[in-house]
MARLUMVO-881863 format. One record per residue (C-alpha): residue number from 1; residue in three letters; x, y, z. Coordinates in Angstrom, 3 decimals. Layout:
N
{NUM; ala; {X; Y; Z}},
...
This chain:
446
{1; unk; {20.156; -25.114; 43.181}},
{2; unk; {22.009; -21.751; 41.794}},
{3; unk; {20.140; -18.688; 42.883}},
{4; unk; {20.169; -16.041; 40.218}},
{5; unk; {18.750; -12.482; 39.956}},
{6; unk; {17.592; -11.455; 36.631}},
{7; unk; {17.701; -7.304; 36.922}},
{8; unk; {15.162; -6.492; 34.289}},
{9; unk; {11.861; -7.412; 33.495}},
{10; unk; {11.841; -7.015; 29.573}},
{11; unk; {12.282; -9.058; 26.138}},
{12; unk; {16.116; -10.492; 26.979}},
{13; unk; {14.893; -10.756; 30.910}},
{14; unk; {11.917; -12.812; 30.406}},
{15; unk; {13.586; -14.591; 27.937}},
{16; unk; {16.860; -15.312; 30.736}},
{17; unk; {14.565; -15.933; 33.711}},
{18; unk; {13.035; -18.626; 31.915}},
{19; unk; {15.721; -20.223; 30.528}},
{20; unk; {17.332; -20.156; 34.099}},
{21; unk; {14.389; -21.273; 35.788}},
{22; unk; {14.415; -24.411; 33.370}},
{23; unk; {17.655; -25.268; 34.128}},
{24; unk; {16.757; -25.620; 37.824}},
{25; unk; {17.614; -22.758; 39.191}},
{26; unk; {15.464; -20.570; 41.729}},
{27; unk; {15.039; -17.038; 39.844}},
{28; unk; {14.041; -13.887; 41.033}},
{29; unk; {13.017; -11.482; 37.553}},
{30; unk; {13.289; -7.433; 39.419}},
{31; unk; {11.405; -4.891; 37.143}},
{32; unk; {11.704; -1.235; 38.098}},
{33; unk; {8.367; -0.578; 36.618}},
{34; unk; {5.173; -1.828; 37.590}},
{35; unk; {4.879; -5.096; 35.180}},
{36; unk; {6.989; -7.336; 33.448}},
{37; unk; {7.159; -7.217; 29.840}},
{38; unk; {6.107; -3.505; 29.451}},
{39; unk; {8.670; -2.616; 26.595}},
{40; unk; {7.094; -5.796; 24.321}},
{41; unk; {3.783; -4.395; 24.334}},
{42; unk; {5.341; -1.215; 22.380}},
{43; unk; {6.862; -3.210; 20.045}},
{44; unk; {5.774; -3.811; 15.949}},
{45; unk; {3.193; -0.795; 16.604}},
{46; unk; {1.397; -3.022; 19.275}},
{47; unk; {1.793; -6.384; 17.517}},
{48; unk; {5.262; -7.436; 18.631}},
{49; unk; {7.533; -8.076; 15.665}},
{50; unk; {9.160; -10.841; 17.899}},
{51; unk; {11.500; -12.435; 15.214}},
{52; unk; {12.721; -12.749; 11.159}},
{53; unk; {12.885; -15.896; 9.097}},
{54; unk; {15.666; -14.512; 7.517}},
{55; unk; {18.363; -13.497; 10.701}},
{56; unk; {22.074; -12.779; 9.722}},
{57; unk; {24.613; -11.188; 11.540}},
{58; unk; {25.590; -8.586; 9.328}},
{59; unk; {22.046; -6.823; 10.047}},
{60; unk; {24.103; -5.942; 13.255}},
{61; unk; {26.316; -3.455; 14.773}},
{62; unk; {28.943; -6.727; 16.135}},
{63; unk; {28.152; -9.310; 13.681}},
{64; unk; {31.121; -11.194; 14.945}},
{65; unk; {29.529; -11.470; 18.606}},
{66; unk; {26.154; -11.911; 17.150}},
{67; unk; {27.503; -14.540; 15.013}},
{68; unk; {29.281; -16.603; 17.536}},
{69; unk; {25.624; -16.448; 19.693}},
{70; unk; {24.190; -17.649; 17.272}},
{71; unk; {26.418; -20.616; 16.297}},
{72; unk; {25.317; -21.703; 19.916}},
{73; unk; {21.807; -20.795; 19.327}},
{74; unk; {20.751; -20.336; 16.022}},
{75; unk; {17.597; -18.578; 15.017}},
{76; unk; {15.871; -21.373; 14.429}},
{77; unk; {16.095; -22.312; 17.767}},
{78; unk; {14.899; -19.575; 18.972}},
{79; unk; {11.416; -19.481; 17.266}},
{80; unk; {11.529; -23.506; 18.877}},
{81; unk; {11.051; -22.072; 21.768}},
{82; unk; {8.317; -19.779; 21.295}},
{83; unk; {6.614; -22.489; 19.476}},
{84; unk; {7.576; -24.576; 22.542}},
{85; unk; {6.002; -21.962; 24.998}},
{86; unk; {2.517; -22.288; 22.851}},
{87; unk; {2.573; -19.422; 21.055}},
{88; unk; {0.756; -19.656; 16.992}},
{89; unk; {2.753; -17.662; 14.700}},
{90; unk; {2.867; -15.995; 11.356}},
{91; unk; {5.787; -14.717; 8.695}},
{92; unk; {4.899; -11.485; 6.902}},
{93; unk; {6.546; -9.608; 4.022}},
{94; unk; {9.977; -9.272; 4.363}},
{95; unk; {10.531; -12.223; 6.641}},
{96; unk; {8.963; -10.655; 10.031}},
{97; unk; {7.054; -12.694; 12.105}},
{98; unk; {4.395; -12.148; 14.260}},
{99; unk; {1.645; -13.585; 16.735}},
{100; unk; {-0.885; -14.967; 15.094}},
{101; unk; {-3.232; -12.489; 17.246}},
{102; unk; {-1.546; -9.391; 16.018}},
{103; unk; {-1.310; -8.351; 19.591}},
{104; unk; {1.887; -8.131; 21.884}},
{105; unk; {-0.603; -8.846; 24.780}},
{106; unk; {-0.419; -12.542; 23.672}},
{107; unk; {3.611; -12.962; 23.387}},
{108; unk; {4.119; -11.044; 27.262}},
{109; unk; {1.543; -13.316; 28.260}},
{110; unk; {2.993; -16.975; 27.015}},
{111; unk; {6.423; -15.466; 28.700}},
{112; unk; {4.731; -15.196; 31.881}},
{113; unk; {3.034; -18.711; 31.396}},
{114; unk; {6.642; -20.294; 30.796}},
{115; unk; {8.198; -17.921; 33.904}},
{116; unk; {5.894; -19.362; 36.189}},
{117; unk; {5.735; -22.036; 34.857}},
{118; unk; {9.699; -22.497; 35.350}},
{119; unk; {9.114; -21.298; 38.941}},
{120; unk; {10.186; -17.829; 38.232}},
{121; unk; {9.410; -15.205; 40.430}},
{122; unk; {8.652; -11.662; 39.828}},
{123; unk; {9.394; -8.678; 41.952}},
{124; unk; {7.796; -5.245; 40.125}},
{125; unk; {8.741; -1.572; 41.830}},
{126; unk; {11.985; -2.818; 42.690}},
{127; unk; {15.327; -1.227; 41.066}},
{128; unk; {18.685; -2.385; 41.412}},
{129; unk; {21.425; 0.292; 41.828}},
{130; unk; {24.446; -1.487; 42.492}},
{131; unk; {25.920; -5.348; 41.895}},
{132; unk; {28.996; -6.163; 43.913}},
{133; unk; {31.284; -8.897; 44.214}},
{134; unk; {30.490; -11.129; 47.993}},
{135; unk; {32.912; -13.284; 48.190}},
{136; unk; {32.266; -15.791; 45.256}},
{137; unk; {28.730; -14.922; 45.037}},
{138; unk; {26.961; -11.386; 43.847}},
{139; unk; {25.638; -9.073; 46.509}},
{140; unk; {22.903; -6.974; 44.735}},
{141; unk; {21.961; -3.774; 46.452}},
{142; unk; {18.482; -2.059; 45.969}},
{143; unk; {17.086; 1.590; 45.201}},
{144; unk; {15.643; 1.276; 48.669}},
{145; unk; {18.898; 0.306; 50.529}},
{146; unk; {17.718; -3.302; 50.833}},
{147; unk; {20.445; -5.803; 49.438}},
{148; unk; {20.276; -9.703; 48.529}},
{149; unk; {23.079; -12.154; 47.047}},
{150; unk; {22.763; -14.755; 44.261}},
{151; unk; {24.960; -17.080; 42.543}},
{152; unk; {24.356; -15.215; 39.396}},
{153; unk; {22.964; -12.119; 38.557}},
{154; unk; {21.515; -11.531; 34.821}},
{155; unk; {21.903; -7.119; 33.966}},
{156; unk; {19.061; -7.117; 31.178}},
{157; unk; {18.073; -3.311; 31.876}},
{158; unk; {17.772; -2.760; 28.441}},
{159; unk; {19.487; 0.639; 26.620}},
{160; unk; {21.200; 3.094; 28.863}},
{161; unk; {22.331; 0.799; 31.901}},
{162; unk; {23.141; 3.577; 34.993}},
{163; unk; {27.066; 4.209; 35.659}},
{164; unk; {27.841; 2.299; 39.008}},
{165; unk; {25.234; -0.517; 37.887}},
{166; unk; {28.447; -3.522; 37.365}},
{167; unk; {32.030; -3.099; 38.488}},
{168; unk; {33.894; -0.185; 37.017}},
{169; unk; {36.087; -2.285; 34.956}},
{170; unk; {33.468; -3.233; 32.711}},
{171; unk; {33.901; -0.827; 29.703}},
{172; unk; {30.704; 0.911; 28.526}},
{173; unk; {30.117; 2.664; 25.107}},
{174; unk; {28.094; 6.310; 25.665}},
{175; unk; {24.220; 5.513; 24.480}},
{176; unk; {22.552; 7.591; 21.741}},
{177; unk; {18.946; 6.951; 20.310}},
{178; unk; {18.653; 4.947; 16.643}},
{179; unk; {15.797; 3.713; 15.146}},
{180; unk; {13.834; 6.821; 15.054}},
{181; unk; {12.875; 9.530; 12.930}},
{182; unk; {15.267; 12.174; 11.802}},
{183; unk; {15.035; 16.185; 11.760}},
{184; unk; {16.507; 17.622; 8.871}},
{185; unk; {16.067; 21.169; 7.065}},
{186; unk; {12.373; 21.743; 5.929}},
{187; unk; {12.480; 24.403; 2.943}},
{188; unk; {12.489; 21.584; 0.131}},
{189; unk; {9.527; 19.591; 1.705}},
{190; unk; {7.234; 22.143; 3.250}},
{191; unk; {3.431; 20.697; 2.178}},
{192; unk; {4.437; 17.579; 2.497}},
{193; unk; {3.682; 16.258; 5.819}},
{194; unk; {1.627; 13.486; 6.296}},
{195; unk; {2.948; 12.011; 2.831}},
{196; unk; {3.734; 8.451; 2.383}},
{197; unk; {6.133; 6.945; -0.336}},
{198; unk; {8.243; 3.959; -0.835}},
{199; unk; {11.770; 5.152; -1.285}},
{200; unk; {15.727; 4.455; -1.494}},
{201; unk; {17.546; 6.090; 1.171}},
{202; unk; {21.312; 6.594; 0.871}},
{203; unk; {23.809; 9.052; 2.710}},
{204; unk; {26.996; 10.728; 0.755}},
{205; unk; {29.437; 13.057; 1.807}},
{206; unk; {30.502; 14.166; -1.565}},
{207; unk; {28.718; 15.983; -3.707}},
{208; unk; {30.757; 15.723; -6.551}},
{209; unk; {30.756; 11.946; -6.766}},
{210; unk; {26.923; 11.739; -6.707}},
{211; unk; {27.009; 13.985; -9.794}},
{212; unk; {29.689; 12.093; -11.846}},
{213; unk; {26.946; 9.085; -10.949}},
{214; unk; {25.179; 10.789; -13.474}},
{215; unk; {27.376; 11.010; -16.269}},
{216; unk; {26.651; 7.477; -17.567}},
{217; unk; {23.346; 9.206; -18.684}},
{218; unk; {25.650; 11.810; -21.038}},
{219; unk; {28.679; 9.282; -21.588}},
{220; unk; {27.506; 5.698; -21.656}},
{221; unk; {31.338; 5.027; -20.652}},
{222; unk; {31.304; 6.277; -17.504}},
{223; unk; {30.505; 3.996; -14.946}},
{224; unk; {29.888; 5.185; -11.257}},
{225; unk; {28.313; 2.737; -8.623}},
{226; unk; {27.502; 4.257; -4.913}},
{227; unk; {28.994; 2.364; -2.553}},
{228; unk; {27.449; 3.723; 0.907}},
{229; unk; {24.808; 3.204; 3.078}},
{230; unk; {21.253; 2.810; 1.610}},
{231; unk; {17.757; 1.817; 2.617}},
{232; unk; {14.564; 0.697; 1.079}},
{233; unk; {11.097; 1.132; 2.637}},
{234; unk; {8.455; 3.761; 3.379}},
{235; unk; {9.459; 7.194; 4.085}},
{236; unk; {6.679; 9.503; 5.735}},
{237; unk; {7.595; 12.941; 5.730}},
{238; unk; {6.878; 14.994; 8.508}},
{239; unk; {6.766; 18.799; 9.908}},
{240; unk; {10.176; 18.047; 11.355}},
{241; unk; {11.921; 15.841; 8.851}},
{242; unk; {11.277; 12.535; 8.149}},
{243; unk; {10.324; 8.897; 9.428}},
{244; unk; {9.275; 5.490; 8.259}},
{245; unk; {10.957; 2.424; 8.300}},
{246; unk; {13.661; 3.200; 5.710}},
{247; unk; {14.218; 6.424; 7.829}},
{248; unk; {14.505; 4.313; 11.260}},
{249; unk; {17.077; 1.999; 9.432}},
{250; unk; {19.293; 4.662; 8.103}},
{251; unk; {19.188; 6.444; 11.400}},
{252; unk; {22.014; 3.651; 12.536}},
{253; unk; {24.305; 5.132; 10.098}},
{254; unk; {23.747; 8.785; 9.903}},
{255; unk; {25.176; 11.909; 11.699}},
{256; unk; {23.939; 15.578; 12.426}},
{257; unk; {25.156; 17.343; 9.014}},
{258; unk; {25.523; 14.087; 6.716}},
{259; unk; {23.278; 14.839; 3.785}},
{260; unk; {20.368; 12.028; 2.928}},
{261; unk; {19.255; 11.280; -0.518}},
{262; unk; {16.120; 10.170; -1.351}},
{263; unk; {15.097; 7.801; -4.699}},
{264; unk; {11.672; 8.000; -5.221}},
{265; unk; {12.297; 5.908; -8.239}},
{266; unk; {14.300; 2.895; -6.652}},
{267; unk; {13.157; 0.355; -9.303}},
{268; unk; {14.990; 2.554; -12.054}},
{269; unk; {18.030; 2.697; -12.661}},
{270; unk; {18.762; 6.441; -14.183}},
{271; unk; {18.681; 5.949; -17.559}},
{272; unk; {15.073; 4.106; -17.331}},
{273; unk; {14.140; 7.508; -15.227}},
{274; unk; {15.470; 10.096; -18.068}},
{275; unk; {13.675; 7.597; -21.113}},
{276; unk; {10.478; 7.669; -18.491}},
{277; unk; {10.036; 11.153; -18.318}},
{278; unk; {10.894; 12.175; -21.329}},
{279; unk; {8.156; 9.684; -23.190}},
{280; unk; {5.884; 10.869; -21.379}},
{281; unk; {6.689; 14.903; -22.305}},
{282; unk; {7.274; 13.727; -25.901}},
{283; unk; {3.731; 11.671; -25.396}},
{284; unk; {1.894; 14.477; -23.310}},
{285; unk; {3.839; 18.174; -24.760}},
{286; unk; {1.065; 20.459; -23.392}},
{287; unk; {1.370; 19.141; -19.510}},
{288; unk; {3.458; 21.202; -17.292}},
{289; unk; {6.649; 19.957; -15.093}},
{290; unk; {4.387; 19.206; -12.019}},
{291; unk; {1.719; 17.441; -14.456}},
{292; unk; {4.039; 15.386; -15.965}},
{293; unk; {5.801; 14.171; -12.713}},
{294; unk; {2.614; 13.606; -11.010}},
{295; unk; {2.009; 11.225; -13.366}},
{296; unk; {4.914; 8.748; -11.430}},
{297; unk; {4.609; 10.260; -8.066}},
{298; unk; {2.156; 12.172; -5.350}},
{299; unk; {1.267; 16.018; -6.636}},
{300; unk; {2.604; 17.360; -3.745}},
{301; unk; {5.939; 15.353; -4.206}},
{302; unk; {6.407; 15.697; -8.326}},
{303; unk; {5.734; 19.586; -7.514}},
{304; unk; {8.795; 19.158; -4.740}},
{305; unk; {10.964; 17.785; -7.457}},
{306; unk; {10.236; 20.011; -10.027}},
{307; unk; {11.197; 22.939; -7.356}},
{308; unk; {14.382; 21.343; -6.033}},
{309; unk; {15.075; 20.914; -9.806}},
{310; unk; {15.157; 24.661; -9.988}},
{311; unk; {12.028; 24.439; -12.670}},
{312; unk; {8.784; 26.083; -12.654}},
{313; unk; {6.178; 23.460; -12.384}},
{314; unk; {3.368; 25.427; -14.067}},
{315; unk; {5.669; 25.436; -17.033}},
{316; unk; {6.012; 22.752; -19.988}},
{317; unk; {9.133; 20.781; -20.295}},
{318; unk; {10.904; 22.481; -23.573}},
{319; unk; {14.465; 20.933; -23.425}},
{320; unk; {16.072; 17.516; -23.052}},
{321; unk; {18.212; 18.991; -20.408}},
{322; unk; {15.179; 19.722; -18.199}},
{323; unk; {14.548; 15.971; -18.386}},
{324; unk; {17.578; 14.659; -17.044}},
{325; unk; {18.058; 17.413; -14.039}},
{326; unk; {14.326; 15.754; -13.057}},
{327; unk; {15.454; 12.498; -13.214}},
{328; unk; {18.724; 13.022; -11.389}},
{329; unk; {16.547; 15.125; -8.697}},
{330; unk; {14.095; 12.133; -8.434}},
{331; unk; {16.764; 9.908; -7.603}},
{332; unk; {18.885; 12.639; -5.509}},
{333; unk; {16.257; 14.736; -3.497}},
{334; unk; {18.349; 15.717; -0.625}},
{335; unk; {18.203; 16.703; 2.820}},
{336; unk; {20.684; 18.182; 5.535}},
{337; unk; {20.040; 15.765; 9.292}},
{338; unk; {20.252; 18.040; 11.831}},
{339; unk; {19.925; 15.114; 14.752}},
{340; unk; {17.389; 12.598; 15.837}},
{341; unk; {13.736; 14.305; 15.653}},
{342; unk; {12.552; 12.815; 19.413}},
{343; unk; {14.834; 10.675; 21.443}},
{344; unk; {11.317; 9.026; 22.946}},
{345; unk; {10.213; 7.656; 19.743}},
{346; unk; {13.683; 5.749; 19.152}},
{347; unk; {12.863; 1.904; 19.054}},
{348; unk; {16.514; 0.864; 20.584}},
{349; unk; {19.601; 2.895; 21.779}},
{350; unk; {23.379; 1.934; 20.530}},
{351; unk; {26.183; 1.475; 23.479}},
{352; unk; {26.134; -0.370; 26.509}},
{353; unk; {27.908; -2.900; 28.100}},
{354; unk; {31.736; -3.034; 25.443}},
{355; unk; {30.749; -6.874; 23.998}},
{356; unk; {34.823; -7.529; 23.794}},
{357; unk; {34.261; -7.772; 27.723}},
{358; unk; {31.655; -10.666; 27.640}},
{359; unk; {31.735; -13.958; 26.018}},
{360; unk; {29.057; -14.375; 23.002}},
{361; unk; {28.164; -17.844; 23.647}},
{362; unk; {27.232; -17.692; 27.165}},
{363; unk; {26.612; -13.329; 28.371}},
{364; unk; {29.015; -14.143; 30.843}},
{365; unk; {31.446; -11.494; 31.788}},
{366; unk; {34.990; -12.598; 31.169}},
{367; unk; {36.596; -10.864; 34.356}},
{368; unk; {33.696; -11.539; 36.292}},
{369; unk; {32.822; -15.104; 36.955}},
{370; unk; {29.107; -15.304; 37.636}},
{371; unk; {27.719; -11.956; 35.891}},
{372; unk; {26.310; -11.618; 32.760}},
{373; unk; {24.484; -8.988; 30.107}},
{374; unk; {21.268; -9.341; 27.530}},
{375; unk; {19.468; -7.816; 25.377}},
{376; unk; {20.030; -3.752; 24.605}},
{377; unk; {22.207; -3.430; 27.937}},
{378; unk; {25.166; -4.813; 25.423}},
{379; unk; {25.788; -2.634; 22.489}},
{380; unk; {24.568; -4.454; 19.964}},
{381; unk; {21.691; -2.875; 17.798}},
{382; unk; {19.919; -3.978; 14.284}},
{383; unk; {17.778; -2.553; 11.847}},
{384; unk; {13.814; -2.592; 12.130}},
{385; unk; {11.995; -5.980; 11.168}},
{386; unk; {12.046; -8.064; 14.193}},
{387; unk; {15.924; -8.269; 14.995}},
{388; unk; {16.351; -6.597; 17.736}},
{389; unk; {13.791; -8.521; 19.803}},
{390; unk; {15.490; -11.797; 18.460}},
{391; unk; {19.267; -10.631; 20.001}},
{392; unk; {17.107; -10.268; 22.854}},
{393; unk; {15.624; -13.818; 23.322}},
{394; unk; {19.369; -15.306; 21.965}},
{395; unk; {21.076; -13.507; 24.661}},
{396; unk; {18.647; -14.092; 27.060}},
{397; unk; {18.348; -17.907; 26.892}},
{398; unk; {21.980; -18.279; 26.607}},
{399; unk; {22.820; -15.728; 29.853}},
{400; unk; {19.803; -17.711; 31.908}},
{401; unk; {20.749; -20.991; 30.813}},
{402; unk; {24.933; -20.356; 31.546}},
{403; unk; {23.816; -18.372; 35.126}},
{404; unk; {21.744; -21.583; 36.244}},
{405; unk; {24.460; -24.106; 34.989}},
{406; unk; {22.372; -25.813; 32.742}},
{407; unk; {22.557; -26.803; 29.033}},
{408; unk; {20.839; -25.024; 26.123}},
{409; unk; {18.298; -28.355; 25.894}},
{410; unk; {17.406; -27.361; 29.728}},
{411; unk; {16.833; -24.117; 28.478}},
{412; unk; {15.113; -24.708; 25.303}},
{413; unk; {13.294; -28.295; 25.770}},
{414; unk; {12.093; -29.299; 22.434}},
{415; unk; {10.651; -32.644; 21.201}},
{416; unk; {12.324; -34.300; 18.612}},
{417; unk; {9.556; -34.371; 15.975}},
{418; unk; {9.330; -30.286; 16.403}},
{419; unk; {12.735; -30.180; 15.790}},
{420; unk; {12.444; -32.239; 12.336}},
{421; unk; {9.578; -29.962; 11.669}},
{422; unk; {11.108; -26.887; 11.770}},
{423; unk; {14.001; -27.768; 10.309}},
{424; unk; {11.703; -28.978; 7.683}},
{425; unk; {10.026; -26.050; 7.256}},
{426; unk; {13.345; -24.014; 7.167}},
{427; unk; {15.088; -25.933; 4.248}},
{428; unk; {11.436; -25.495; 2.615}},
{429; unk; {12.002; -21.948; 2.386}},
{430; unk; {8.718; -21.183; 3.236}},
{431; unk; {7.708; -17.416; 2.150}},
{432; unk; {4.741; -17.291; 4.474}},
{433; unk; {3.469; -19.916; 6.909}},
{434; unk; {1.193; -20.211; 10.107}},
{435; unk; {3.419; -22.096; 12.616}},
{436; unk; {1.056; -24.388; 14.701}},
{437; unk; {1.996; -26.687; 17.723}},
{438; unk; {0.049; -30.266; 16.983}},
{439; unk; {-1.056; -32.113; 20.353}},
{440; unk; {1.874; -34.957; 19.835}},
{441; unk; {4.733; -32.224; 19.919}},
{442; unk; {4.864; -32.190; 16.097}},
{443; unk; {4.385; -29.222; 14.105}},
{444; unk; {2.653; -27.755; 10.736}},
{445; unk; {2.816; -24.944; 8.670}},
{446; unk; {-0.887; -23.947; 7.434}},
C-alpha cells in the first residue's frame, strides 16, 4: 500500500485524495486552514459552479496540457464521478452546472463522504513548508518542524505555491490575480455605479484601426473586422471601474494601460446601430440626445454616451453626423485599466508550477519520480463558468490516481449502465437536464 500526502485541502486536493484513496492507497489530505474544502464554498457566489457541459481546451491558458488531460480523462468523466459520489445536478445557461441544492455546502460535503469513504484522512492546522527527496521516497517537513515521508506527495496548494515548497529545479511562473474586477479611469462613468448591462468587451491598442472599423458605415467597401480579445456578459460598473462576468473574463487578457471597449449594442452590427438611432430621431424629432438613447439603454448610460460622444444630451439630434458618432460611441465606449481593482476578490491567480515540467496525463513531475501538482498550483487558468473547478477535479483524479499506482477505473469506479447513460445524454445534446443517480447504477435526465 503506497502512502501519499496530499498538501492541500481544496477542489484539486479533495478531488486527488480520493482518487488515491480508491486506488488503495493510505492518504493523508493536510489543510493549512481549519477545514477542508473552504475555497469551494466561495465558489459560483455560494452555489459552486463545479463544472460546464461544454469544456474545451482553448478556454485555457495551456490548451495543449489541458488537452492531453483530458484525452485521459475527458469531461465527461469527470461529472461520472460526481454523479458516482451521489451528488443531483443541474446545467444552466451557458452550459454551467450546478448542485441541484444551489449550495456549495452540498458538493464539500459528498467530497468528504467519498474521502472517508476511500479511507482518507484529514489533518486541518497543519502546513507544509518544505518537500524533499529521502532516498526514493518524499520526506515532507511541517510549519511546526515536525516531518513525515510518503511514497507520493500530491502539491494542490492552490494559486501562489511558497518558494522553497518543491525542489528548486522546478520552474515557477510569478502569480498575478485574474478573474476579478478591473480599475480603470472614472471621468466617463461617474453616476453610474451600481449599473448593470449586458455588454461586448474587447481590448485594442490602436486607435486608428478601431476608427477605420467604422468606415464601412461611410464607404460600404471598406471592410474592417477586429480581431482581438472580446467578451460577452454582464458588466456592472462600479466606483472604481468595472466588474461582472464579461469584466472577470477579459481580466485574463488585459494589462495596466490597455484601453477596454465596451458594446452596449453587441447584437448590432454598426450599420443596424446608425439605421436604429436615426429612425428613431427621424420618428421622435423633438426628443433630446439622452431621450433618444434612453430609449435602447439605462438613462444614466444613454446620458454617458451622449457625453463621451462630445454632444449635449439636453439637445435634439439635428445632423446625420451626430447619429453615427453615437453609434460608433455605443459600440466603442472606452476606458483606460489602470490594474486589477482588489487582488482579494480575484476568483483564480495565473502562474505556478511551469506545466512543461510535469506530465499532463498523470501531474507527475518529470524530473521527480513520485511528486506531482493539481489544480491552481500549475499555471493553468480559464475563464468564469465552471472551468476552473473542472481542471481542478481532472488534475486531481489523475495526480491521486498516478501517486497511488492505480488506474483511472480505480479512481473513477463507474457502472456500466451510467456510463451508457451519460454518454447518452452527451450525444443528446441536452441544453438543460437534472442528472439523477437511479438505485440500479443507471441514470436519467429529468
Amino acid at each position: 500500500m503506497k502512502k501519499v500526502a496530499v498538501l492541500g485541502g481544496g477542489a484539486s486536493g479533495l478531488a486527488a485524495a480520493i482518487a488515491a484513496g480508491r486506488c488503495g492507497a493510505d492518504v493523508t489530505v493536510f489543510e493549512a486552514s481549519d477545514r477542508v474544502g473552504k475555497p469551494i464554498l466561495a465558489t459560483g457566489n455560494g452555489r459552486c459552479n463545479f463544472s460546464n457541459a461544454d469544456i474545451m481546451s482553448s478556454d485555457y491558458n495551456r490548451p495543449d496540457f489541458v488537452q492531453a488531460a483530458m484525452n485521459t480523462l475527458p469531461p465527461e468523466d469527470v461529472l461520472l464521478f460526481f454523479a458516482d459520489a451521489g451528488l443531483l445536478f443541474r446545467q444552466e445557461d451557458e452550459g454551467r452546472m450546478y448542485p441541484y441544492s444551489n449550495k456549495a455546502n452540498t458538493v464539500v460535503d459528498v467530497l468528504r463522504m467519498c474521502a472517508a469513504e476511500a479511507g482518507v484522512v484529514e489533518q486541518c492546522g497543519v502546513a507544509a513548508k518544505s518537500v524533499e527527496e529521502a532516498g526514493g521516497r518524499w520526506r515532507v517537513v511541517f510549519e511546526d518542524g515536525t516531518s513525515d515521508e510518503f511514497d507520493s506527495v500530491i502539491v494542490a496548494v492552490g494559486g501562489g505555491p511558497a518558494k522553497g515548497l518543491v525542489p528548486s529545479d522546478i520552474r515557477d511562473k510569478k502569480t498575478h490575480p485574474v478573474l476579478a474586477p478591473l480599475k480603470t479611469d472614472t471621468k466617463a462613468i461617474k453616476g453610474l455605479n451600481g449599473t448593470r448591462v449586458k455588454a461586448r468587451l474587447y481590448l485594442d491598442d490602436d486607435g486608428k484601426v478601431l476608427s477605420e472599423a467604422w468606415m464601412d458605415v461611410v464607404d460600404p467597401e471598406v471592410e474592417q473586422a477586429y480581431q482581438g480579445p472580446e467578451t460577452y456578459g454582464e458588466v456592472l460598473f462600479r466606483e472604481y471601474g468595472i466588474s461582472g462576468i464579461a469584466v472577470f473574463d477579459l481580466s485574463r487578457m488585459v494589462q495596466p494601460g490597455n484601453t477596454v471597449y465596451i458594446d452596449f449594442l453587441p447584437d448590432m452590427d454598426p450599420q443596424e446601430k446608425v439605421d436604429y438611432i436615426y429612425g428613431q430621431v427621424m420618428t421622435h424629432p423633438n426628443r433630446t440626445a439622452a431621450q433618444i438613447m434612453s430609449g435602447i439603454l439605462p438613462s444614466n448610460v444613454a446620458r454617458a454616451i451622449v457625453v463621451a460622444a462630445g454632444l449635449n444630451p439636453d439637445d435634439v439630434i439635428l445632423a446625420e453626423q451626430e447619429v453615427v458618432v453615437l453609434a460608433m460611441v455605443s459600440e466603442s465606449f472606452s476606458l483606460e485599466v489602470k490594474g486589477v481593482a482588489n487582488p482579494k476578490q480575484a476568483q483564480v491567480t495565473r502562474g505556478g508550477y511551469n506545466v512543461k515540467d510535469f506530465d499532463p496525463s498523470t501531474m507527475e513531475c518529470l524530473s521527480h519520480a513520485g511528486l506531482y501538482a493539481a489544480g491552481e498550483a500549475l499555471d493553468i487558468d480559464a475563464r468564469c463558468g465552471g472551468y476552473n473547478l473542472h481542471w481542478a477535479w481532472t488534475s486531481g483524479i489523475l495526480a491521486g490516481v498516478a501517486a497511488a499506482g492505480g488506474s483511472m477505473l480505480d479512481g473513477v469506479p463507474l457502472s456500466d449502465a451510467m456510463a451508457s447513460a451519460m454518454a447518452g445524454n452527451a450525444a443528446a445534446g441536452a441544453e438543460t437536464g437534472v442528472y439523477v443517480s437511479l438505485p440500479d447504477g443507471s441514470q436519467r435526465e429529468d
